[in-house]
Backbone bond lengths (Angstrom), bond angles and torsions (degrees), N, CA, C in turn:
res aa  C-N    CA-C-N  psi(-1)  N-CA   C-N-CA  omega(-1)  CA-C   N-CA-C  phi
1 X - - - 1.447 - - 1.528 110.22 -
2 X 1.200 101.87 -29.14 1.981 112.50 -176.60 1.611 94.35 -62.64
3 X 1.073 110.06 -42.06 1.759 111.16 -156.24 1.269 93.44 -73.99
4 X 1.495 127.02 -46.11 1.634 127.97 -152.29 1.676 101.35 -90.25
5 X 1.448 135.69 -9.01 1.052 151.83 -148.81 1.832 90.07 -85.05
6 X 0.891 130.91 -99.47 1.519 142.45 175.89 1.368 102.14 -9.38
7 X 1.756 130.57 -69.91 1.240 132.73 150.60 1.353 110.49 13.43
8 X 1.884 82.48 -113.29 1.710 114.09 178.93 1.798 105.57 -31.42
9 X 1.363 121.21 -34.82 1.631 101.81 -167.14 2.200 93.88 -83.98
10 X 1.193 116.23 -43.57 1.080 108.00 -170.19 1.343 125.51 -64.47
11 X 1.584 128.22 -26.96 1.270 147.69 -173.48 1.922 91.06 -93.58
12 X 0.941 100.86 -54.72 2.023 108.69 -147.87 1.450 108.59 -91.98
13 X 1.945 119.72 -36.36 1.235 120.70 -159.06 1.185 94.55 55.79
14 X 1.259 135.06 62.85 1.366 153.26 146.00 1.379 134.51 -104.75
15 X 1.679 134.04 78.47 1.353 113.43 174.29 1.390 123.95 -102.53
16 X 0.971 75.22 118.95 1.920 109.11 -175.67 1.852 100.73 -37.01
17 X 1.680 102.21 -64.54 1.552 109.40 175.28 1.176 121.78 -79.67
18 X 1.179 143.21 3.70 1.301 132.91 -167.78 1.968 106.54 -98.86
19 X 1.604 98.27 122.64 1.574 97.18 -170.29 1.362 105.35 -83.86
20 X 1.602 110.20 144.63 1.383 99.75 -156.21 1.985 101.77 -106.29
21 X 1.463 104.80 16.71 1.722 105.01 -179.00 1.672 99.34 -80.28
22 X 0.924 143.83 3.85 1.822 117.63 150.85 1.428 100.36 -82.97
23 X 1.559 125.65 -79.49 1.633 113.31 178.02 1.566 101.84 -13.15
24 X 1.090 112.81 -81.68 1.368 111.87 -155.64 1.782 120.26 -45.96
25 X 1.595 113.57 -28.03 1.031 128.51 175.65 1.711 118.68 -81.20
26 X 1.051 108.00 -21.54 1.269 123.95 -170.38 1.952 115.90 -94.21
27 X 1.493 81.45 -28.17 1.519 107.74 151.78 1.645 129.79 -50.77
28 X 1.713 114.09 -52.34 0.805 158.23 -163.57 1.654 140.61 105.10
29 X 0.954 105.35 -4.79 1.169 153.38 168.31 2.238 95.71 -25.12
30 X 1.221 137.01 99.12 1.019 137.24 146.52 1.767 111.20 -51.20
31 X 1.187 122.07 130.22 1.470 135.90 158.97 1.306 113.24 -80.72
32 X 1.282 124.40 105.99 2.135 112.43 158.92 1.175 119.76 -132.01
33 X 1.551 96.03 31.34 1.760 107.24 161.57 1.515 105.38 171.56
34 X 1.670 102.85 146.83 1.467 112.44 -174.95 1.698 105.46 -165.03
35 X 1.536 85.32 138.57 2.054 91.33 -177.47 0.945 110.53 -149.89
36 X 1.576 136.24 127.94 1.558 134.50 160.11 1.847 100.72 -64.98
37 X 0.868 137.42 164.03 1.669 160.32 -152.58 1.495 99.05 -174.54
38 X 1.617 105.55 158.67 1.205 129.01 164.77 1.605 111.35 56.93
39 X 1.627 96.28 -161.99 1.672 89.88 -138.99 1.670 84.05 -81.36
40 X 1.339 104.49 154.42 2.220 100.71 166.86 1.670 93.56 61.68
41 X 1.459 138.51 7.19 1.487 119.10 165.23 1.506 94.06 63.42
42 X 1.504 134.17 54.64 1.350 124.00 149.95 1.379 105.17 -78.49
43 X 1.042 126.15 -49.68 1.760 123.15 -169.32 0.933 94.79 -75.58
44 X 1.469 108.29 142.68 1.655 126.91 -173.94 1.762 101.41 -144.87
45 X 1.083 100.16 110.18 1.589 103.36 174.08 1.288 121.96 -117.57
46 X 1.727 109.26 136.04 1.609 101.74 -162.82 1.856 95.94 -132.71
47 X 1.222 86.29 142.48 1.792 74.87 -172.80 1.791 99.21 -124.04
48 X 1.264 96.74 93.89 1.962 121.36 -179.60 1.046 96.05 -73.83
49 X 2.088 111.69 167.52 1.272 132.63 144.79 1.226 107.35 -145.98
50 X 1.387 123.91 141.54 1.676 148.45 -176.52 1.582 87.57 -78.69
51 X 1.444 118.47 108.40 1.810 103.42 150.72 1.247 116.76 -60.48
52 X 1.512 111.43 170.64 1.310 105.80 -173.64 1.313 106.88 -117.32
53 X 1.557 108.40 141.69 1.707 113.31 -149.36 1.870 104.26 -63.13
């Protein structure tokens, strides 16, 4: 993922490593679940909720 990382951001604006639970928190975004998956932890699943204003 280190090697393919530089790639994906220069072509895609894609980072592969970058965890996305502060954005998401900073968002507002509550966290109440999160998991890397698959091979090297590319899949990253986060399971948010927006309070409601």
């Amino acid at each position: 993922m280190r090697l393919i990382e530089p790639i994906s951001v220069r072509f895609g604006a894609d980072h592969l490593l970058r965890d996305p639970i502060p954005y998401l928190e900073a968002a507002g975004f509550v966290i109440s679940e999160s998991r890397r998956t698959g091979r090297g932890g590319v899949t990253f699943r986060v399971l948010a909720q927006k309070p409601a204003d």
